[in-house]
C-alpha positions in Angstrom: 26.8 55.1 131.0 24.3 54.9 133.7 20.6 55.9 132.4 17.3 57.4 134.9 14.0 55.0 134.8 10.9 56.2 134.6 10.4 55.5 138.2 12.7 57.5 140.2 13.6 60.1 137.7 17.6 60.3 138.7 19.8 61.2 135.7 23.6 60.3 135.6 25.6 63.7 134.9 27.0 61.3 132.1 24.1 61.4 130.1 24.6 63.4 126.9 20.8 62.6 125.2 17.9 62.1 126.9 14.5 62.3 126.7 11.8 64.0 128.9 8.9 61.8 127.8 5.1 62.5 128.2 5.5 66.8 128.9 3.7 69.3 128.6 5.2 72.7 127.6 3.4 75.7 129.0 0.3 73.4 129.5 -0.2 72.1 126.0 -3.3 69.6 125.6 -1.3 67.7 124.0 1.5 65.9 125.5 5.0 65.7 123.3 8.3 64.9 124.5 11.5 67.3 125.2 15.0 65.8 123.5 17.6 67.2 125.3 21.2 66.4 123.8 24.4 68.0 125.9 22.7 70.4 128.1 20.4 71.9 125.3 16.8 71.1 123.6 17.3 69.4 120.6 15.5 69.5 117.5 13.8 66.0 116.0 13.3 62.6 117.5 15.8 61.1 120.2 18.5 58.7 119.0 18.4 54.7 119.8 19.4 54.2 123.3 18.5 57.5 124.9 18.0 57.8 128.2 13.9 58.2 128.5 12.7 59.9 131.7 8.6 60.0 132.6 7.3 62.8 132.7 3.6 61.6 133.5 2.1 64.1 131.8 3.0 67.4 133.7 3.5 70.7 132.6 7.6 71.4 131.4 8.1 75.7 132.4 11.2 77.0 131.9 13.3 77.6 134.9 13.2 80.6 136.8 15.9 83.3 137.6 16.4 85.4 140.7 17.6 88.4 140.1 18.3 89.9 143.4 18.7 88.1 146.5 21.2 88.1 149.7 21.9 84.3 150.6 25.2 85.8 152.9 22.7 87.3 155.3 19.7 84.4 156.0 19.4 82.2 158.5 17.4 80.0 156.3 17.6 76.3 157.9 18.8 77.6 161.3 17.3 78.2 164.9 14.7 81.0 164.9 15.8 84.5 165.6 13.4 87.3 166.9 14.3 90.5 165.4 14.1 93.7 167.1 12.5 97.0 165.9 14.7 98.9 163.5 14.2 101.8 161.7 16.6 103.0 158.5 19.1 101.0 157.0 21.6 102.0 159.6 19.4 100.0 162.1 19.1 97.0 160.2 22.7 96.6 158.7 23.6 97.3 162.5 21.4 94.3 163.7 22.7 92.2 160.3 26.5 92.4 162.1 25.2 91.1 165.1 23.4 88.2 163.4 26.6 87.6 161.4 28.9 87.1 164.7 26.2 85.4 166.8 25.6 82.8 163.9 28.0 79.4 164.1 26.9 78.3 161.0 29.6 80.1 158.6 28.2 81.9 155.4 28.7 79.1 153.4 26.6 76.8 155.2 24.0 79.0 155.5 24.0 80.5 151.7 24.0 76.9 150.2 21.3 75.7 152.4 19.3 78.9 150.6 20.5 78.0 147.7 20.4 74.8 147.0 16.6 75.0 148.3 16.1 77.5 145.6 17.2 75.4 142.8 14.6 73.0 144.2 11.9 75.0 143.9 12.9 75.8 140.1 15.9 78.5 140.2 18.3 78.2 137.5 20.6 81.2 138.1 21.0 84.0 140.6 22.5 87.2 141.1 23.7 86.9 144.9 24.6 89.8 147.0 27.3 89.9 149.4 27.7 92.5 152.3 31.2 94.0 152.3 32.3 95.9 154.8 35.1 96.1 157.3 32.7 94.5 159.9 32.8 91.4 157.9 36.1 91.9 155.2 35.5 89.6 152.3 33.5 86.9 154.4 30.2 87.2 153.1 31.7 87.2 149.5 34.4 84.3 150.6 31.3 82.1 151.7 28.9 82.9 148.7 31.8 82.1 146.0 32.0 78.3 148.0 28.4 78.1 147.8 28.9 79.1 144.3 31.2 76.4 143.6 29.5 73.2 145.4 26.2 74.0 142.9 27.9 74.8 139.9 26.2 71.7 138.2 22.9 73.3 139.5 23.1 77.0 139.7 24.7 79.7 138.1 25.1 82.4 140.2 26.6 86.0 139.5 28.3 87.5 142.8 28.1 91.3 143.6 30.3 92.7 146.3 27.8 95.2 148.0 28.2 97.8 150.6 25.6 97.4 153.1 26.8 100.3 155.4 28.0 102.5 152.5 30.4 103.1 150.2 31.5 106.5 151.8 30.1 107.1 155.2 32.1 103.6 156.6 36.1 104.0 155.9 37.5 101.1 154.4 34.6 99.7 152.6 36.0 101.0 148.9 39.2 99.4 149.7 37.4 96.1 150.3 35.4 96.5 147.3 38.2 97.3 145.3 40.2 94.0 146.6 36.8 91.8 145.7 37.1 92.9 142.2 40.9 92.6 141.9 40.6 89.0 143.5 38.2 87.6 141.1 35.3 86.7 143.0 33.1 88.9 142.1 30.9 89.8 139.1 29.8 93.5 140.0 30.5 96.0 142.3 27.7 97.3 144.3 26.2 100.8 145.8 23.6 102.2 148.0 21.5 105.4 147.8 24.5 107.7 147.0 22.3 111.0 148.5 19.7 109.6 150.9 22.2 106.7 153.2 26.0 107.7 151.7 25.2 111.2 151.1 28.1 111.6 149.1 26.5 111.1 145.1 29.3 112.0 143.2 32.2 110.3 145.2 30.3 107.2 145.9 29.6 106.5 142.0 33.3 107.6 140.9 34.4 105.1 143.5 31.6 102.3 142.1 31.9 102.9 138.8 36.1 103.4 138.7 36.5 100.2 140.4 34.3 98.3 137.8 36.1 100.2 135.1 39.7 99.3 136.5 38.8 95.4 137.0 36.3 94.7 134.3 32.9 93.9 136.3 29.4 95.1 136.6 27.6 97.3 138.4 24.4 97.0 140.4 23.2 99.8 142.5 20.6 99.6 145.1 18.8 102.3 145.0 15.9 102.8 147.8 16.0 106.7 148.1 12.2 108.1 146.7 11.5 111.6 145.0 14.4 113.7 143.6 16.9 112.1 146.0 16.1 108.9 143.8 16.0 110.4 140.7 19.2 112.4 140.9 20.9 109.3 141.7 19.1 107.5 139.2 20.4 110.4 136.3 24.3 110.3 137.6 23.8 106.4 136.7 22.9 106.6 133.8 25.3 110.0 132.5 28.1 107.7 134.2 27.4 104.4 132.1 27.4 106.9 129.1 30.6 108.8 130.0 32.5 105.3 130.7 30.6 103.2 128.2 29.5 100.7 130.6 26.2 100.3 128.5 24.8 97.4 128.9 26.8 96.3 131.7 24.6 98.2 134.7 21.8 97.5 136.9 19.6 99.5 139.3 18.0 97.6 142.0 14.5 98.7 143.9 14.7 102.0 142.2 11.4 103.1 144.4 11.4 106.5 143.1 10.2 105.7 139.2 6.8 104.2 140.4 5.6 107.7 141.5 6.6 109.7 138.3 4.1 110.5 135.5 3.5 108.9 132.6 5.8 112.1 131.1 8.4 112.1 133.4 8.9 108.1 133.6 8.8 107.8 129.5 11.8 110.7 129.5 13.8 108.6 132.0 13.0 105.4 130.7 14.5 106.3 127.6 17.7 107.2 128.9 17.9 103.7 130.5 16.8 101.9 127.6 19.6 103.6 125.7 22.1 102.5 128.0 20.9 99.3 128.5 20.8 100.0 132.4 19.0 97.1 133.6 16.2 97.4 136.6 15.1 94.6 139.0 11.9 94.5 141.5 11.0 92.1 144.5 7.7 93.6 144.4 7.4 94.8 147.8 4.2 96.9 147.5 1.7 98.2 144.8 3.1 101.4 145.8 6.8 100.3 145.0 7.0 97.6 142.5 8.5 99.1 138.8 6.4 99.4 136.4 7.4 96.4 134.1 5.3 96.9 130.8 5.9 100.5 130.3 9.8 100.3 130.7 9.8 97.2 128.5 8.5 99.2 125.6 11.5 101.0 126.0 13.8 98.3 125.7 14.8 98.1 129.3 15.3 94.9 130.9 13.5 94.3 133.9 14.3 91.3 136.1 12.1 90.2 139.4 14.5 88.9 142.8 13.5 87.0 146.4 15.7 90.0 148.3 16.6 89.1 151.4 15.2 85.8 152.8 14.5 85.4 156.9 17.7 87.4 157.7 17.5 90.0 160.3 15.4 92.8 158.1 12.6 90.5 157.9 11.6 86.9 158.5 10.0 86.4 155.4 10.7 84.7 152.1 11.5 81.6 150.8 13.5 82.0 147.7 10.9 80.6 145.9 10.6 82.4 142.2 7.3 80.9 141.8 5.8 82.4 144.4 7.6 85.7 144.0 5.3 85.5 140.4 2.3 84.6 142.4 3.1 88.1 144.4 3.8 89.9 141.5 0.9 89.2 140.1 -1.1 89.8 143.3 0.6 93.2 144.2 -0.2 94.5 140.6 -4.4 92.8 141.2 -3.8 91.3 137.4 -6.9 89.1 136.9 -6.5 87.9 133.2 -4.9 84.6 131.5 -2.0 86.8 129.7 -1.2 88.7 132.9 -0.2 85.9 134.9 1.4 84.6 132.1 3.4 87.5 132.3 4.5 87.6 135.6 5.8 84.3 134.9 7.8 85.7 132.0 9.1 88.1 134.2 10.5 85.4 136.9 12.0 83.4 134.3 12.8 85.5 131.2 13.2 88.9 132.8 15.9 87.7 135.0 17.7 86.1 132.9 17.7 89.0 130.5 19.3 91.0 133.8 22.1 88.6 133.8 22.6 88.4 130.3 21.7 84.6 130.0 19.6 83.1 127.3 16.0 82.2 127.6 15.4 78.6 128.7 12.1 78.9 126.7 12.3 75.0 125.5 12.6 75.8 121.9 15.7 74.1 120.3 19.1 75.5 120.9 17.8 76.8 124.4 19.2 75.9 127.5 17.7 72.5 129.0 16.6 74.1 132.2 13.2 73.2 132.9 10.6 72.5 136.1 7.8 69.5 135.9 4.4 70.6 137.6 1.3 68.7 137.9 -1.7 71.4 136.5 -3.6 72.8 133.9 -2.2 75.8 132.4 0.2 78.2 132.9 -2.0 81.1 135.0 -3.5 78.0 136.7 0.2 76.8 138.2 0.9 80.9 138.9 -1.6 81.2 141.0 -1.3 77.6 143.2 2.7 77.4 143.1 2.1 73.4 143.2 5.0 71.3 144.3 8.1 70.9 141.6 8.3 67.2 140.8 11.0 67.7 138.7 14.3 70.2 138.4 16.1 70.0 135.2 19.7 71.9 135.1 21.8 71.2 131.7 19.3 68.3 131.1 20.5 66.9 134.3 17.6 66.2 137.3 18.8 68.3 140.3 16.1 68.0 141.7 13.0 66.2 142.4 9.4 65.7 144.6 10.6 69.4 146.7 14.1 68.6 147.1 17.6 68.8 146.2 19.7 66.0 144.7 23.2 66.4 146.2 
């Protein structure tokens, strides 16, 4: 068995116990050590002979989850594109084929590139979506399940076959969808604003949720479409997760048109998804659009924060960074206090991986060894400054260390 030293930090997959020495968890004054023993923090002192990896004295965080994100369409690590104006999601999924065929790096280069990058800056799983439409076939879902496979020791990742340009309005999309879900491939079955872009609510969610029914998957809707357009979308959701007892097994993505509700209305409808289960998930694009975590959280729905798309052609922003996607949370909602940042942490790491029905990586024994090293003070401190991550810790395995990925 080959053991890490102190110095560089690189762990043999081999290694069944180690420990993490000289770590602080969530900023503790007082540094303790982290016994990890096959994949998972252990209880009590390390055996003889464990491997012992310095940990200097920074801060051990639980990983971080993204819970929505499109690694098929970026063009992270790749020449510079200049993107021209658009207007509607017809106009940008338009401009997205185009950037698929002038691309020569294929989807899977591109998406592990993203990916991979991600786990270096402290991702432990994803939920990846993948265009699907006749444009592209199974391409984009082909090239994210390789990219799956080469960072399986790094990255779980969830796969949902989504329809860009509609479920409806493009002919051969629920074909393809159905043949992503029949192949395997896939985790969920995505949708997109069944009145406002498909225009077609009731046959685009009979055609969603009947293929996820048929093949045993998910379902995650993305669901941009404000007012009552949202919200009658939003209530066939939930009345079809009842009908079909999906509960439990749904998510709702963006869902812009809950921010704007009253107190009244968003309590009622918050009720209905917490008893579902129907999970929600924000990139926290404005303070106008972001969910309204705290309040749907007392009503037991999960709420899980995402990178969306990263430099791809609808925007070239983001990074894939979780870290700093807390660090906007937290600025788009002007928190100010200790136990609000804290919180926006919770929701990158916790909330996430409540979306994808994994189990907190919260150090405590039993939980998942999937941890990030950072030199700071305390929790809101490292929030707010998004230092470097000196170390990436995946099944109590180093993936990654000073910034980048260990192959």
């Amino acid at each position: 068995m080959q053991s890490s030293s102190p110095s560089t930090g690189v762990l043999s997959r081999e290694a069944r116990t180690v420990v993490f020495r000289d770590v602080r968890p969530f900023g503790a004054a007082e540094a303790t050590d982290l016994v990890v023993a096959d994949g998972r923090i252990a209880d009590g002192p390390a055996p003889r002979g464990a491997t012992v990896v310095d940990g200097g004295g920074r801060i051990a965080l639980p990983s971080l989850v993204d819970a929505h994100i499109h690694p098929d369409k970026t063009t992270w690590g790749g020449s510079w594109v200049s993107r021209r104006p658009a207007s509607g999601i017809a106009d940008y999924a338009e401009q997205d084929v185009e950037l698929f065929q002038g691309r020569r790096r294929p989807v899977a280069e591109r998406a592990y590139g993203l990916m991979s990058h991600a786990v270096a800056r402290g991702t432990r799983a994803m939920r990846a979506h993948a265009d699907v439409a006749p444009a592209y076939g199974l391409a984009c879902v082909e090239g994210l399940a390789k990219a799956r496979e080469r960072l399986r020791h790094a990255l779980d990742v969830q796969i949902v076959a989504f329809p860009q340009h509609g479920v409806v309005r493009t002919p051969g999309t629920a074909r393809l969808l159905e043949d992503a879900a029949r192949a395997g491939v896939v985790d969920l079955i995505g949708g997109i604003d069944p009145v406002g872009f498909d225009q077609a609510l009731d046959e685009q969610l009979d055609l969603v949720f009947g293929i996820a029914g048929r093949h045993g998957v998910g379902v995650d809707i993305h669901l941009h479409d404000r007012g009552d357009n949202g919200l009658v979308a939003l209530r066939g959701i939930i009345d079809r997760t009842r009908a079909l007892g999906l509960a439990g097994r749904v998510t709702v993505s963006h869902v812009f048109c809950l921010p704007a509700l009253s107190e009244r209305e968003l309590d009622s409808l918050a009720a209905g998804l917490g008893e579902q289960d129907i999970a929600l998930t924000t990139v926290a694009p404005s303070d106008s659009l972001v969910l309204p975590i705290a309040r749907l959280r007392e009503h037991g729905v999960r709420v899980g924060l995402g990178s969306d798309g990263v430099r791809d052609a609808w925007s070239p922003f983001g990074d894939a960074d979780m870290l700093h996607r807390a660090h906007i949370l937290g600025r788009v909602t002007d928190v100010r206090l200790d136990e609000e940042l804290a919180d926006c942490y919770d929701v990158a790491a916790h909330g996430g991986a409540d979306v994808l029905g994994l189990p907190h990586a919260d150090l405590t024994p039993g939980a998942p060894a999937d941890f990030v090293l950072v030199r700071g003070e305390c929790l809101p401190q490292v929030v707010v400054d998004m230092p470097r991550r000196d170390m990436v810790v995946h099944g109590g395995a180093v993936v990654a260390r000073d910034g980048e990925f260990l192959v």
